[in-house]
N, C-alpha and C positions, 0 to 999 in steps of 0.2 A: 449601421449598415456596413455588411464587410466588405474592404474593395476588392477590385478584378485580382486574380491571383496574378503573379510576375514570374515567381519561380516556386520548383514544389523539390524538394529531396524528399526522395523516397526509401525508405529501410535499407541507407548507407549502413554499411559494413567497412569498415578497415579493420584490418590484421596484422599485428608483426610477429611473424615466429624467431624462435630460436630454438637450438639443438631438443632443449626440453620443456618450454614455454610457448603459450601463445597468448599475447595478449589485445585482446580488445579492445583498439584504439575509439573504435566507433561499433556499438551493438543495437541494429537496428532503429535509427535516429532517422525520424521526420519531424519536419518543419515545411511551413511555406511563408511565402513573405508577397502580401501584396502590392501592390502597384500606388508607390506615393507614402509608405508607409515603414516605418519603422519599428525594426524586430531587434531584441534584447536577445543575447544566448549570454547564459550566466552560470558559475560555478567554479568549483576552488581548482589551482593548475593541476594539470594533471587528467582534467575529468574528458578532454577531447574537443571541447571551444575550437581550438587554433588546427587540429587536424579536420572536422569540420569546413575550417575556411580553406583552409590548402585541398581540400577537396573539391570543394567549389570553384576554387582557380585552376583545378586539373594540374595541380601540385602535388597531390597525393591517389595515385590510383586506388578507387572503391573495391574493395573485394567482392561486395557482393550490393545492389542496389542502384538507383538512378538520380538523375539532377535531369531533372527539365526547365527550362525556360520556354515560360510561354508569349514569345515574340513572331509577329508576324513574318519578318525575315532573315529570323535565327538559322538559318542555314548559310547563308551569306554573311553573318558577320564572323570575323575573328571572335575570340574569349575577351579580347583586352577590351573589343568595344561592347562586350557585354556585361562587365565584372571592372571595378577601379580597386585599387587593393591602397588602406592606409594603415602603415605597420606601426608597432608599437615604439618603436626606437628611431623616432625622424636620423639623427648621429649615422646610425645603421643602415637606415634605409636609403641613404640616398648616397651616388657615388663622390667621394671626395676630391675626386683630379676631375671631374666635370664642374659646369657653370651653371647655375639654378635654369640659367637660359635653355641650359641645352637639356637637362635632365625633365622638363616641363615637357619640351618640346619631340623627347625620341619618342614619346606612344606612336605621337603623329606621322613620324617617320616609317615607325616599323609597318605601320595602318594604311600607310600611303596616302594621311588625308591632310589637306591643309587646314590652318587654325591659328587664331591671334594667339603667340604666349604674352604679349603688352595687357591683352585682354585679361586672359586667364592669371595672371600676377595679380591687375589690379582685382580680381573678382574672388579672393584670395586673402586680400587685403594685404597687397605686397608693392612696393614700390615699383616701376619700371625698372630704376636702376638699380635694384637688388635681384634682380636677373643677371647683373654681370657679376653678381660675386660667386664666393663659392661657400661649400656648406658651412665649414668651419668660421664663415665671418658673420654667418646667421645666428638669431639666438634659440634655444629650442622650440618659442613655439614658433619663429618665424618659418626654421627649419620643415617642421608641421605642417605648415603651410603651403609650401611650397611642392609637399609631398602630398598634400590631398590635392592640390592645382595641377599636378603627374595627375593623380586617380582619374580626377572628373577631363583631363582634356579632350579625350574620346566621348565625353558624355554619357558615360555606360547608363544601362538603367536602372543597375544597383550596384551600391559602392559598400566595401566591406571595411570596417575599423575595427582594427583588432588593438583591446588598450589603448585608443590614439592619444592618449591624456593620461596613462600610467610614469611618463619617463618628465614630464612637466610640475612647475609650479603649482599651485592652486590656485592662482591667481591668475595665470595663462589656461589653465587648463579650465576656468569658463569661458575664458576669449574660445577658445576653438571649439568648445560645445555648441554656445553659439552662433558661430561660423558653419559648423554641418546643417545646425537649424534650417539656418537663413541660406544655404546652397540649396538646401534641399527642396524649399518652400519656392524655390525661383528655378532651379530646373528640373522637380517632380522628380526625382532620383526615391528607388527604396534604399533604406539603409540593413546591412547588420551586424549590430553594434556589439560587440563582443567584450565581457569585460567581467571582473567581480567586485568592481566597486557600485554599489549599491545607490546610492544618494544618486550618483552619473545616470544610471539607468534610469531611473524612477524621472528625472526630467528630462531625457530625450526619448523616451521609447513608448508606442503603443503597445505596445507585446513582450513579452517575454516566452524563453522555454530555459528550463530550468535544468541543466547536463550536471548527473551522477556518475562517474564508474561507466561514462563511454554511454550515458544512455536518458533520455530524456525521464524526468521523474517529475512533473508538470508542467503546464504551458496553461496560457490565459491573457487576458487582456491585463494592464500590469497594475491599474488599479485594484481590481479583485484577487491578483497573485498577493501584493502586498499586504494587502489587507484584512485577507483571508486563505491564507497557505493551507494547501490540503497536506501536501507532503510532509511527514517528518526531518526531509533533510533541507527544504523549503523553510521551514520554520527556522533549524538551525542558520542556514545562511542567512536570513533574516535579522538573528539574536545575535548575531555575530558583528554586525555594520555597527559603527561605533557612532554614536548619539550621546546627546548630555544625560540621557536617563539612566545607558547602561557605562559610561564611563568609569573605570575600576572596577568591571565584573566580566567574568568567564563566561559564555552561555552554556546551559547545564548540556549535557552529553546523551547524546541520541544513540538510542538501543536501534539496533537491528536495522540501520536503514536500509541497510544492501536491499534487502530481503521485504522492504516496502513500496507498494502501489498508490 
């Protein structure tokens, strides 16, 4: 049963020109993401994933196409209480002469809304008193942490991870896969999870869409993506995730995918 829709883009466009180039950051790309539900966008760097999300945050003006959210009093909220952003570099993302305390707590501020950050530390899986340090005294995934407890403290109704587990351990990086699970399943949040590590997707995501060259080249439910890739470049990403069966081999080379449906 598919759920209620939450948000729909509609044939985004982005463009960047230069003197004698244009290139096609994003070439007619739909997705929608329902309600409670987690959506995969997947593909090698470069293919437009991350412009994508900065578009959704209204970080990247669309050249041409729409973003709707379908909430009842989507007129009256801000973006931040609609959209939580968690970036791929916790180091990065979060300011280092601030206090975890205080970086948790500016959404709230700019939102003008009140909110436990005692609460949201511990719902995080963060100590009280590691609120009073600062990023540098955190370790990366606590780092992590502290930056999806930023994302969710507005409660938005969908939270965007771009690589949230690329700059991590492997051993951390199931602690916080886990952790989106278990946030998600307690406060009903959509997810989209942005990533090209393959095995990650495959245990958090109901959906996938599969981004080529600025442009989706299939979408599905992610059991039947994996299991049965229509796409040639789908197949390739596929042959490429490293597993005990293909460990020490190249996956063979795809003709023509530009140019396939």
């Amino acid at each position: 049963m598919q759920s209620e829709t939450l948000m729909n883009v509609v044939d985004a466009r982005v463009e960047f020109h230069s003197s004698d180039t244009v290139v096609k950051a994003l070439d007619g790309v739909s997705i929608h993401v329902g309600k409670g539900e987690t959506v995969a966008v997947v593909g090698e760097s470069g293919c437009g994933k991350t412009t994508l999300a900065r578009s959704i945050l209204g970080l990247q003006k669309l050249t041409a196409g729409d973003i709707v959210f379908s909430l009842p009093d989507s007129a009256n909220k801000i973006l931040a209480e609609k959209v939580g952003m968690v970036w791929q570099d916790p180091f990065a993302s979060l300011d280092p002469r601030w206090k975890i305390r205080q970086i948790i707590e500016e959404p709230l501020k700019l939102a003008k809304k009140s909110g436990n950050v005692d609460e949201i530390l511990e719902m995080v899986g963060l100590t009280v008193e590691m609120g009073n340090r600062y990023p540098h005294q955190l370790s990366g995934g606590q780092r992590q942490r502290a930056a999806i407890g930023r994302a969710l403290a507005l409660h938005p109704p969908l939270l965007i991870c771009d690589e949230p587990t690329a700059a991590l351990d492997l051993s951390i990086q199931a602690q916080i896969l886990n952790l989106l699970r278990d946030l998600q399943k307690k406060n009903g949040c959509s997810i989209i999870y942005i990533s090209h590590d393959l095995a990650t997707v495959r245990f958090v995501a109901d959906r996938i869409y599969v981004m080529y060259f600025g442009k989706v080249v299939e979408e599905g439910p992610i059991a039947d993506v994996f299991d049965n890739p229509q796409h040639p470049y789908t197949r390739q990403l596929l042959g490429s995730a490293l597993t005990l069966d293909n460990l020490g081999h190249l996956p063979e080379a795809v003709e023509e995918i530009a140019h396939s449906k």
